[in-house]
PADORO-721921 format. One record per residue: y, x, z of N, C-alpha, C in turn. Coordinates in Angstrom, 3 decimals, padded with zeros to 6 digits. Each point is the difference from the previous one (the first is absolute). Layout:
! PADORO-721921
+----------+----------+----------+----------+----------+----------+----------+----------+----------+
|      n_Y |      n_X |      n_Z |     ca_Y |     ca_X |     ca_Z |      c_Y |      c_X |      c_Z |
+----------+----------+----------+----------+----------+----------+----------+----------+----------+
|        Y |        X |        Z |        Y |        X |        Z |        Y |        X |        Z |
...
+----------+----------+----------+----------+----------+----------+----------+----------+----------+
END
This chain:
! PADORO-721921
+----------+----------+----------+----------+----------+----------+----------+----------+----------+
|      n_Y |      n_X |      n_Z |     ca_Y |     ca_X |     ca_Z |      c_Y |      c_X |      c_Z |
+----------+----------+----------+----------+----------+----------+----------+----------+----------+
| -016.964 |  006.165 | -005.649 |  000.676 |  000.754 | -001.036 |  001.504 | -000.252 |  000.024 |
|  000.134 | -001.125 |  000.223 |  001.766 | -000.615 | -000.160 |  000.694 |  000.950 |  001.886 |
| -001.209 | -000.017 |  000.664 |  001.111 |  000.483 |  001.059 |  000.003 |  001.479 | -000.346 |
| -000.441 |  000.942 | -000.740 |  000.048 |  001.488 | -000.023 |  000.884 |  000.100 | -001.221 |
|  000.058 | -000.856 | -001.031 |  001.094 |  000.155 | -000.987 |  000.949 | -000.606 |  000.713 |
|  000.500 | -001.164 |  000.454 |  001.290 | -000.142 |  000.041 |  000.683 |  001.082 |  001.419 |
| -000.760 |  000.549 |  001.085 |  000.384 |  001.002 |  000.679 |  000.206 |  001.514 | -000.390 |
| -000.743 |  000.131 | -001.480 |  000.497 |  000.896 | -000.903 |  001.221 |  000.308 | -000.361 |
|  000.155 | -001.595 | -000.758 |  000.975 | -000.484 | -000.911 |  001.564 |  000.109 |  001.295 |
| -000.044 | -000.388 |  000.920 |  001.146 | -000.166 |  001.278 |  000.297 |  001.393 |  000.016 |
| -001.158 |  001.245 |  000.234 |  000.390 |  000.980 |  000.482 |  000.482 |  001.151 | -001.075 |
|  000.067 | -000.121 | -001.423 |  000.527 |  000.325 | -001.013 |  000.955 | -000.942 | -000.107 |
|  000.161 | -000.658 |  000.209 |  001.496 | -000.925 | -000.447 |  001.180 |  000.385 |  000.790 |
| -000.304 | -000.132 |  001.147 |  001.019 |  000.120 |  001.054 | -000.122 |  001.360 |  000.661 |
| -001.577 |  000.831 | -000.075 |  000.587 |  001.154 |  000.227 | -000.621 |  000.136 |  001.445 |
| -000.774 | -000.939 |  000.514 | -000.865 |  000.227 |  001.463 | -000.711 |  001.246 |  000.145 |
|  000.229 |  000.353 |  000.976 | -000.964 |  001.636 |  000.108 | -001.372 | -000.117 |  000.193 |
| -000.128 | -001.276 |  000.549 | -002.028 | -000.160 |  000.237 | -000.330 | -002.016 | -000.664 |
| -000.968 |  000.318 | -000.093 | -000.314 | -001.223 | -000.636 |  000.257 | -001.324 |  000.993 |
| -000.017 | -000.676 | -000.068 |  000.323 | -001.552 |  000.440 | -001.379 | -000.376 |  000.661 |
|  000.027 | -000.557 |  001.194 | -000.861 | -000.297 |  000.825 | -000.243 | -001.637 |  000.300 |
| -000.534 | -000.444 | -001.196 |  000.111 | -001.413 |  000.244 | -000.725 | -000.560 |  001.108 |
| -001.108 |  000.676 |  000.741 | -000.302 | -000.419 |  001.367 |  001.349 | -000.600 |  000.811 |
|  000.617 |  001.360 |  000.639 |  001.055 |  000.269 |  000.254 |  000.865 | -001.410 | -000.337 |
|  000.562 | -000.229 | -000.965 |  000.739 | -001.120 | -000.686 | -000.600 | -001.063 |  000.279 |
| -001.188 | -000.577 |  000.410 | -000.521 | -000.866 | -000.030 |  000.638 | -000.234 |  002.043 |
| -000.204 |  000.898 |  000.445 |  001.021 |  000.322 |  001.373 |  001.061 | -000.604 |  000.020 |
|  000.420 |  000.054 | -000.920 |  001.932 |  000.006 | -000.060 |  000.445 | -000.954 | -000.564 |
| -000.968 | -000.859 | -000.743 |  000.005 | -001.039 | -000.297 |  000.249 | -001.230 |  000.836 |
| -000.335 |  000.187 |  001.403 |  000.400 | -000.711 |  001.521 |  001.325 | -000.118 | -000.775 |
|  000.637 |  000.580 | -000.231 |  001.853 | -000.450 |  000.194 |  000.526 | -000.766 | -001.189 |
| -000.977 | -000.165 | -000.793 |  000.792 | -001.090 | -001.239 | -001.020 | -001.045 |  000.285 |
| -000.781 |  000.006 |  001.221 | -000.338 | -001.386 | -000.067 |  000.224 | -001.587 |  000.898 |
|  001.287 |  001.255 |  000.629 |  000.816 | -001.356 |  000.228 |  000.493 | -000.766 | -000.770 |
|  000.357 |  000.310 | -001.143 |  000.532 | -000.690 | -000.916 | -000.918 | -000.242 | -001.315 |
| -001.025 |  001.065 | -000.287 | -000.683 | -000.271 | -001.566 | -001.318 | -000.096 |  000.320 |
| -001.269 | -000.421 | -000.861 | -001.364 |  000.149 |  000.127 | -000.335 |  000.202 | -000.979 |
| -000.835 |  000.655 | -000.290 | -001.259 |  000.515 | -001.150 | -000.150 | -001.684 | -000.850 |
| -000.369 | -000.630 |  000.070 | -000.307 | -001.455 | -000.469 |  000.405 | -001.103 | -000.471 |
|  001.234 | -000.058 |  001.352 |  000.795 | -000.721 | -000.294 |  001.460 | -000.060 |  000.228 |
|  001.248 | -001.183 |  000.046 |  000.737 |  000.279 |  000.214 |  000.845 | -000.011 |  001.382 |
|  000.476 |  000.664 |  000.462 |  000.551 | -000.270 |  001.466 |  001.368 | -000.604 | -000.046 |
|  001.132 |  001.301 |  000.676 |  001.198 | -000.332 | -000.244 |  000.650 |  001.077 | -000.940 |
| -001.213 |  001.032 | -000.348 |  000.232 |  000.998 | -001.093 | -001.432 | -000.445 | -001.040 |
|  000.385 |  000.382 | -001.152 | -001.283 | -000.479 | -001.334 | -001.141 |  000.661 |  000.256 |
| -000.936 | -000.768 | -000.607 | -001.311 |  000.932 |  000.534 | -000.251 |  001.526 | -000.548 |
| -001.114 |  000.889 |  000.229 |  000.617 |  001.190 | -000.529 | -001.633 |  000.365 | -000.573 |
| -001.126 | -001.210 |  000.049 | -000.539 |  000.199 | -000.894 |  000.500 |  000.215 | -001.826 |
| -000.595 |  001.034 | -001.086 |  000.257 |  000.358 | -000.891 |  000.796 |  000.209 | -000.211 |
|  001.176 |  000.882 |  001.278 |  001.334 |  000.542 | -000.116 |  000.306 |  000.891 | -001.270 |
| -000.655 |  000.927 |  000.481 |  000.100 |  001.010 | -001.196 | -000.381 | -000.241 | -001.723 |
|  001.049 | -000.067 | -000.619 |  000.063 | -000.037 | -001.394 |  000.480 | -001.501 | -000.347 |
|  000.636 | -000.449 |  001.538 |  000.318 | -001.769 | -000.504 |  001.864 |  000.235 |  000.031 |
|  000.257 | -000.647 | -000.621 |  002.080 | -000.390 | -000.211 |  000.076 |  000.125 |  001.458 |
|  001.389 | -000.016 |  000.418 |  000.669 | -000.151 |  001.093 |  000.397 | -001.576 | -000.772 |
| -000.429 | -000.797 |  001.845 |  000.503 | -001.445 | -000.590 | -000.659 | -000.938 | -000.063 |
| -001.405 |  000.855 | -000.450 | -001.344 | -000.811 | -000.892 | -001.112 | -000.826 |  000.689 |
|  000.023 | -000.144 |  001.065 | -000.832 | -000.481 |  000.526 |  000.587 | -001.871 | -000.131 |
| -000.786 | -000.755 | -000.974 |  000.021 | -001.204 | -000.086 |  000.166 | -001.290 |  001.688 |
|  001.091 | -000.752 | -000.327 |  000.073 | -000.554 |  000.870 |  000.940 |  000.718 |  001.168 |
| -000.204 |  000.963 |  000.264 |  001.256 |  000.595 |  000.961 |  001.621 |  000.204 | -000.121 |
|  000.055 | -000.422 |  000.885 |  001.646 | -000.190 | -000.047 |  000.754 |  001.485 |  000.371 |
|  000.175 |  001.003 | -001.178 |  001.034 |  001.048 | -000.255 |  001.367 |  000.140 |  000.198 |
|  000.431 |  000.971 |  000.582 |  001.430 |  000.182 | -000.293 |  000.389 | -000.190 | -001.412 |
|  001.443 | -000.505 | -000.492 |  000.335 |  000.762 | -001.455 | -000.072 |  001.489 | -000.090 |
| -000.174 |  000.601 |  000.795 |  000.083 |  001.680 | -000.341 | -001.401 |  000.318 | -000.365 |
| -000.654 | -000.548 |  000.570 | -001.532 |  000.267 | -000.098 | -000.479 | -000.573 | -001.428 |
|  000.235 | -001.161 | -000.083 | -000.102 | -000.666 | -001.064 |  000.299 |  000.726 | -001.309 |
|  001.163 |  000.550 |  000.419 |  000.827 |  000.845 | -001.714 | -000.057 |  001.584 |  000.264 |
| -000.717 |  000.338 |  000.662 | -000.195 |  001.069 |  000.381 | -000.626 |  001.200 | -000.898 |
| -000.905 | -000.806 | -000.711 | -000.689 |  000.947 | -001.479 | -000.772 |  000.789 |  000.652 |
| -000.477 |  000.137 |  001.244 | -000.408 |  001.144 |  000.399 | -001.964 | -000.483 | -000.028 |
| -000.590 |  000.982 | -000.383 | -001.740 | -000.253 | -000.230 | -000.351 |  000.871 |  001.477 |
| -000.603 | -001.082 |  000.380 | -000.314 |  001.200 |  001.912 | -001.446 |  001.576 | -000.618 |
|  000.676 |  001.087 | -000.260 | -001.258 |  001.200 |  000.331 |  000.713 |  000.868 |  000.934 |
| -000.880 |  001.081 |  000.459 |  000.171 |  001.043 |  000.920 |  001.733 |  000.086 | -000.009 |
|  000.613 |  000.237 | -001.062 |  000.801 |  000.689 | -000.259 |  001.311 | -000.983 |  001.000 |
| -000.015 | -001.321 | -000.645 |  000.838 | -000.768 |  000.030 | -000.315 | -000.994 |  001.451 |
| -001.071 |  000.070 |  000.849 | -000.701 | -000.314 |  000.974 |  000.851 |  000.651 |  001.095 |
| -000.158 |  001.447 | -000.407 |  000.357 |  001.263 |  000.819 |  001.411 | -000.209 |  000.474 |
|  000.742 | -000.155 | -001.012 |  001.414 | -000.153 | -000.138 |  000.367 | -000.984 |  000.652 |
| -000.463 | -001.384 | -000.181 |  000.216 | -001.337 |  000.759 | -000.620 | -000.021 |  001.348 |
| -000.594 |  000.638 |  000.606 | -000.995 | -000.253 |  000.748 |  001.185 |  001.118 |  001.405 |
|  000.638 |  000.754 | -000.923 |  000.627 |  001.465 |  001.229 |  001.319 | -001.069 |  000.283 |
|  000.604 | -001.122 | -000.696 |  000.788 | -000.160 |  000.700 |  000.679 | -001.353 | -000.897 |
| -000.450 | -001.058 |  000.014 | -000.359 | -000.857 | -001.085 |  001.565 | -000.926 | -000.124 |
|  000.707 |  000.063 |  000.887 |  001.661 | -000.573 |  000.128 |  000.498 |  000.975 | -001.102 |
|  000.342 |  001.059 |  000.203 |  000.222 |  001.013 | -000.883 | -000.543 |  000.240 | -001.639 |
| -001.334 | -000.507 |  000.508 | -000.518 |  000.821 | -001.949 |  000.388 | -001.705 | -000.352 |
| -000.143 | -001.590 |  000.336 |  000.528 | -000.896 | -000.589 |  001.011 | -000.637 |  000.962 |
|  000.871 |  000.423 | -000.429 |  001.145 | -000.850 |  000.731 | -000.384 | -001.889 | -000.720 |
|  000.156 | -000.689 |  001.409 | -000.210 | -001.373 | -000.157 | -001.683 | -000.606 |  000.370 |
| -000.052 |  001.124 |  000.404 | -001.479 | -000.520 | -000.235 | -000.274 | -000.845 |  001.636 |
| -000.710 | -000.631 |  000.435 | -000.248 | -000.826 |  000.984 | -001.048 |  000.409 |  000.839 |
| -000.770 |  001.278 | -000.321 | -000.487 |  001.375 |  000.712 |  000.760 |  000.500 |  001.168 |
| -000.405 | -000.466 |  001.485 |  001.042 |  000.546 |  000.880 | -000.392 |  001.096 |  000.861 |
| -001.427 |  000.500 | -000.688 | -000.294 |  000.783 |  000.689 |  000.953 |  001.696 | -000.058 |
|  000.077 |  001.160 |  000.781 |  000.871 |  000.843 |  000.233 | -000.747 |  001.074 | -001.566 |
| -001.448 | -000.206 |  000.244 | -000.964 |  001.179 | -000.898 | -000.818 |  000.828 |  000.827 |
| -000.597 |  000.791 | -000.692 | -000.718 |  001.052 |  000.522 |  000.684 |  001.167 | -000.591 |
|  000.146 |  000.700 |  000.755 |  000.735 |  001.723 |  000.019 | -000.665 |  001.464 | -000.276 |
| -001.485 | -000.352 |  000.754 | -000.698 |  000.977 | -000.467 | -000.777 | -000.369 | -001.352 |
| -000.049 |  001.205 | -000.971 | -000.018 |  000.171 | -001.226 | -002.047 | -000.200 | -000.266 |
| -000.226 |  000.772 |  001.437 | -001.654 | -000.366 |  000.262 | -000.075 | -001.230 |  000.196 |
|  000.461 | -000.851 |  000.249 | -000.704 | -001.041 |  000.747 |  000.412 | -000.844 | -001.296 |
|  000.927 |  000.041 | -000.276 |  000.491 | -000.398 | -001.031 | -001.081 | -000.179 | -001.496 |
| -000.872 |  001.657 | -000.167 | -000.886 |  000.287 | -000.976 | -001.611 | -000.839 |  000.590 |
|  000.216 | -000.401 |  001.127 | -001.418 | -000.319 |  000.799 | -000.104 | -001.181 | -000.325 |
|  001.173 | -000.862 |  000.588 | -000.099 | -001.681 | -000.468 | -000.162 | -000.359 | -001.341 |
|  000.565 |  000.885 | -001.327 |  000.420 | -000.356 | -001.256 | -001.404 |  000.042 | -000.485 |
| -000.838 |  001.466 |  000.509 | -001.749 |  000.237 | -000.648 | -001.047 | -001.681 |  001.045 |
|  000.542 | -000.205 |  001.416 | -000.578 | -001.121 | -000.304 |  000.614 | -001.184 | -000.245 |
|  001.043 | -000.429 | -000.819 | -000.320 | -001.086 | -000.719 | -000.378 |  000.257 | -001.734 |
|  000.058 |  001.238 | -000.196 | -000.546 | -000.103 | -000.791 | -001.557 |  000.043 | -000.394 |
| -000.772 | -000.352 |  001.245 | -001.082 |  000.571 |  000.289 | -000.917 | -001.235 |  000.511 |
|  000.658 | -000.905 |  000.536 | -000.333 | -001.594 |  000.207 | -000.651 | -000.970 | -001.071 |
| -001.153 | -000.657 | -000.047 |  000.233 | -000.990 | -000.831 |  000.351 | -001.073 |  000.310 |
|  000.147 | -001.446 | -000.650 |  000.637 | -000.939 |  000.557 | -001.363 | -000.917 |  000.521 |
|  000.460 | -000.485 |  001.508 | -001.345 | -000.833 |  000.758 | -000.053 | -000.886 | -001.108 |
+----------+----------+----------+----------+----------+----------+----------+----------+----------+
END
């Protein structure tokens, strides 16, 4: 249920022309796991119970101050935004990755983590 609402919820928010393919995302997920895991923490926070948690929030991990004071709650919306080009949407942040560009792939990864539970 959580992966057909929140791929709902992405594609009314932001405006995707086809629904979010969290298969797909679960694909594309290869590239943040050089740095993050579902579970636990790497050299990026874990990204179990991403969605609907603070930017920052993951106990015990060592944050940027930007991240930290960031105010930002991770959903589709704000995922989307950080995720296309994450130097840019938080300046300071310790995120060195470049982003993802396409707006699909973009809607694919976001439906699966929101679509994961935590091991």
């Amino acid at each position: 249920m959580l992966r057909v609402t929140l791929a709902a919820a992405f594609a009314l928010s932001v405006g995707a022309a086809v629904a979010a393919d969290a298969k797909r995302g679960e694909e594309l997920y290869a590239r943040c796991a050089a740095c993050h895991a579902l579970g636990f923490d790497r050299v990026g926070p874990r990204h179990c119970g991403l969605i609907g948690r603070r930017a920052g929030g993951v106990q015990g991990f060592e944050y940027s101050a930007a991240m930290k004071n960031s105010g930002i709650i991770w959903n589709a919306k704000t995922l989307d935004r950080f995720i296309a080009d994450p130097l840019k949407a938080l300046p300071g942040t310790t995120m060195t990755y470049a982003g993802i560009k396409d707006p699909a792939e973009r809607a694919d990864l976001i439906a699966y983590l929101g679509s994961v539970g935590c091991p």
